[in-house]
C-alpha positions in Angstrom: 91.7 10.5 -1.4 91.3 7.9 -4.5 94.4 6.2 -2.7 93.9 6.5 0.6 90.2 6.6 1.3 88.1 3.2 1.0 85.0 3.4 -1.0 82.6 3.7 1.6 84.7 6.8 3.2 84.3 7.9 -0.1 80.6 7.9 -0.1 80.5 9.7 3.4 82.6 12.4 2.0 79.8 13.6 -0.6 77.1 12.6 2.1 79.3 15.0 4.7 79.3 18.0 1.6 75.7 17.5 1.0 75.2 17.8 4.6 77.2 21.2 4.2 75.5 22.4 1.6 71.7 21.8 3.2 73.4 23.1 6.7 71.7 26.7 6.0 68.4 25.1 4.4 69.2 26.2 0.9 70.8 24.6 -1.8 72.0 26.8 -4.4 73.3 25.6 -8.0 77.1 26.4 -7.4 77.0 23.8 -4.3 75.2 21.5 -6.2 77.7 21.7 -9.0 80.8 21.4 -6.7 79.3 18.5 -5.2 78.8 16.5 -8.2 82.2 17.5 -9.4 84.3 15.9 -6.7 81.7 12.9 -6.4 82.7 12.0 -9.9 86.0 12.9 -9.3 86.2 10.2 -6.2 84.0 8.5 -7.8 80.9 7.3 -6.7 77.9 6.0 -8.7 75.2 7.9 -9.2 72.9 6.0 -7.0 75.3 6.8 -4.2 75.9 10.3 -4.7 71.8 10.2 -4.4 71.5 7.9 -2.0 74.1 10.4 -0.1 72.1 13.6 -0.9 69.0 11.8 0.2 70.2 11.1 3.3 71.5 14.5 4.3 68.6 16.2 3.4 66.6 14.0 5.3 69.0 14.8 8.4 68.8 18.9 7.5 64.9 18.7 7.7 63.7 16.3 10.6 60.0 17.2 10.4 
């Protein structure tokens, strides 16, 4: 992915695994771990990886 994937795909990749991760309404610590694993594995910053978690849990909880 670090070769093949511009940054920006990169930072819809986390966004997409946070969207995973809230898809049942709860986050639980091994997601969140995994998550933050591959996002500094990739890497994005950690206003992106926030920016991206932001974003999907805004989109899992639309009230």
């Amino acid at each position: 992915m670090n070769e093949h994937f511009t940054h920006v795909q990169k930072i819809h990749v986390v966004e997409a695994m946070w969207q995973v991760g809230y898809s049942d309404a709860h986050l639980n610590a091994h997601e969140n771990h995994l998550i933050s694993k591959i996002a500094g594995l990739l890497p994005v910053t950690h206003g992106e990886y926030m920016g991206a978690k932001m974003r999907a849990r805004e989109a899992a909880d639309p009230a």
